[in-house]
N, C-alpha and C positions, 0 to 999 in steps of 0.2 A: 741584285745586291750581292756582292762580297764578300760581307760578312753578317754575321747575326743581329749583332749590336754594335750600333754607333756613339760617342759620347756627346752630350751639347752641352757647352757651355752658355752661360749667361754673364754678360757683362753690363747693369743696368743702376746707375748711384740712386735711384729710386723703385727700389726689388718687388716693391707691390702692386706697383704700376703695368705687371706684365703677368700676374698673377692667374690672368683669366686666358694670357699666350701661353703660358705652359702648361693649363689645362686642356687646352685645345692639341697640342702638342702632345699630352698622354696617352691620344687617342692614335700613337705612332707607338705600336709594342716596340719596333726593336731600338729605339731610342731611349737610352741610358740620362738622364737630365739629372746633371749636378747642380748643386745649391747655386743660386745666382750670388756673382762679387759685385760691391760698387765702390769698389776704387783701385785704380792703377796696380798698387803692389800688390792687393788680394788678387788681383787677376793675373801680375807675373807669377804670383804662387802658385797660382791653380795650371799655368802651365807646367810650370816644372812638376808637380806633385802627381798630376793624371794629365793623361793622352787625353787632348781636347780633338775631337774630328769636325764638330761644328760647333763657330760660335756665334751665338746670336746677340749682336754688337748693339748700344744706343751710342751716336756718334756724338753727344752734348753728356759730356759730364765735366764734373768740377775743374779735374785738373789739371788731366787732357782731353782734348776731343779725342772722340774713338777713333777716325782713320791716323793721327800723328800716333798711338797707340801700339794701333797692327803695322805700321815701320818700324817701332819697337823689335818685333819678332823676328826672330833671324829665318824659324820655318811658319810662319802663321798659318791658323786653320782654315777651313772653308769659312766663306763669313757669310753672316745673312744678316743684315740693317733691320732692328726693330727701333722706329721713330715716330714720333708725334708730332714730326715736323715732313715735309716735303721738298724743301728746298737744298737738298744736299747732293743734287743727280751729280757734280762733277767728282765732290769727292766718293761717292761709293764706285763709278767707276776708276779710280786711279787706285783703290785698294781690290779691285777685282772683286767685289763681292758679288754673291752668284741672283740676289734678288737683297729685294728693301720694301717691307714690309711694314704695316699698321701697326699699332698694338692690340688694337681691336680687329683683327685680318678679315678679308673675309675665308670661309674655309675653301675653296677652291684655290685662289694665291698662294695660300699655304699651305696648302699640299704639293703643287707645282714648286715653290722654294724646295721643301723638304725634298722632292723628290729626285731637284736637279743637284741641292748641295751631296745631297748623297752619291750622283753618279759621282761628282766631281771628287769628293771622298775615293770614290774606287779608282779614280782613273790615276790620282795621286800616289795613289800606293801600289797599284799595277808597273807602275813605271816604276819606282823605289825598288821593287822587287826586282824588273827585269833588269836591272843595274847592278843587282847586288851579286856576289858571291858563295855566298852561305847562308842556310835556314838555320833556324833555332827550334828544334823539338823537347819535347819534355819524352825521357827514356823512362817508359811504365816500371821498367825495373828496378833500373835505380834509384827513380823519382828526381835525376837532375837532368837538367834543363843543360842537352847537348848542339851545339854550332857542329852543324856539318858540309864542310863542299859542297859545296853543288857539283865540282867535279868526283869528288867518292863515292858518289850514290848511282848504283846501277838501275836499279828499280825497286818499287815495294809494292805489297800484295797483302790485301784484308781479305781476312778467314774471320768470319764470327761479328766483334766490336773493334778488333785490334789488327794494325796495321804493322806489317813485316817490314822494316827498310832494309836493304840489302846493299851494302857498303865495296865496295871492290877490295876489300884485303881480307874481306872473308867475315866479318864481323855483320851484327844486325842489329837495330835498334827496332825495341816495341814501344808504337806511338798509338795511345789509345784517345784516335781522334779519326773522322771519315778520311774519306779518299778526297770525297772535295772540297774538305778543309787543307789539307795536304797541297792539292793544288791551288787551291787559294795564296799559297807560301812559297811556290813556288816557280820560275821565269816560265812562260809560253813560249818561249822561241828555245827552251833547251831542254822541256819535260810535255812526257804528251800521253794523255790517258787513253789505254787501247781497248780498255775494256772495260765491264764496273767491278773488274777485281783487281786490274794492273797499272799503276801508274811506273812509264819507262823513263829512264835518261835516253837523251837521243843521242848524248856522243857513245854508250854504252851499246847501239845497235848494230850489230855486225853486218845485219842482211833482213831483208824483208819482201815480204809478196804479198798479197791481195788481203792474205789469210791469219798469218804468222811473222814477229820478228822474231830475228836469232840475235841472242846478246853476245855479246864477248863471254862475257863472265860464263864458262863451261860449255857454252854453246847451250846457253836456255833456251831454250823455243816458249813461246806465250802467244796466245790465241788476240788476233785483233777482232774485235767486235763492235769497235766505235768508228764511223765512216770519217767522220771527222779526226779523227788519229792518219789514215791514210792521206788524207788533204795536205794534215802538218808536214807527215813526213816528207811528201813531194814537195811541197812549195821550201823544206829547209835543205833538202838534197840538191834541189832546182839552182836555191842561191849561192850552195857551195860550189857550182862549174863555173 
């Protein structure tokens, strides 16, 4: 997993009919379970309001059915089909949902749902990420929430609970969050962890050996300690000839 905690949404026009699923479902620590909606616009609201990452959809309500629903969404969530019917395999494939589920499950299906919605959760936002141009950190210092290049950032280094970012015009942000939260936020094809104190930018590396890269920025030298840093390097060097 990706991240610590995932959110689930409930989408069901009879909320206590799934009562004993999302008791089952509590028995998922890193799963965040918001109030279940049952009707249309309490569900458009619960998107816009809070980041849905899985919803757990009944595709028979009043006023639409759930899959004309999830066309609705310009980015819909992971979906997982909780129903008390069985006869809907065309439509849960045409909305992608990642399983379709009982309301009564049994607990092995439901852990195998839970488990795939959530890679699918990560693989979503792996790619969001590698697309993107800029992180958003929260600076310990100043307490606001700064957007930074991805091309500015030379590298950062955790001393203690608090992570150093090291900016290319000389400046530094304190992000008191792990290293592998950090790269959680960050593209794999242009950031590569060398060691368990150094996450580098790779267009920021001047030079490298077995041992050590050398950055631009003053000629840092930093210790490589992670075998899998040297894998990255080659295979992104390899595709640059």
């Amino acid at each position: 997993m990706d991240k610590l905690k995932y959110t689930a949404g409930f989408m069901d026009d009879q909320p206590e009919s799934i009562t004993i699923f999302r008791k089952m479902l509590a028995r998922f620590d890193f799963l965040i379970q918001l109030d279940p909606v049952s009707s249309i616009q309490a569900a458009l609201n619960m998107q816009e309001v809070q980041s849905v990452d899985i919803l757990f959809l009944d595709l028979q309500m009043p006023e639409l059915m759930g899959w004309e629903f999830v066309r609705l969404l310009e980015n819909p969530p992971v979906i997982i089909v909780v129903s008390s019917f069985g006869n809907y395999g065309f439509e849960v494939n045409n909305i992608n949902a990642v399983a379709y589920l009982k309301k009564l499950p049994d607990w092995e299906h439901l852990k195998k749902a839970v488990e795939e919605a959530v890679r699918k959760v990560d693989e979503r936002n792996r790619i969001s990420i590698n697309k993107s141009t800029t992180v958003k950190v929260r600076n310990f210092e100043t307490k606001q929430e700064e957007i930074l290049k991805h091309v500015d950032i030379v590298y950062a280094e955790v001393e203690d609970k608090d992570i150093t970012i090291f900016l290319d015009n000389g400046s530094k942000v304190i992000y008191q969050k792990s290293l592998t939260t950090l790269m959680a936020l960050l593209p794999q094809d242009k950031f590569v962890r060398i060691s368990a104190k150094h996450v580098v930018a790779i267009h920021a590396i001047k030079s490298y050996n077995r041992t050590k890269v050398q950055l631009t920025m003053d000629d840092i030298c930093l210790d490589i300690n992670f075998k899998p840093a040297l894998r990255a390097l080659d295979l992104y060097h390899d595709n640059k000839l």
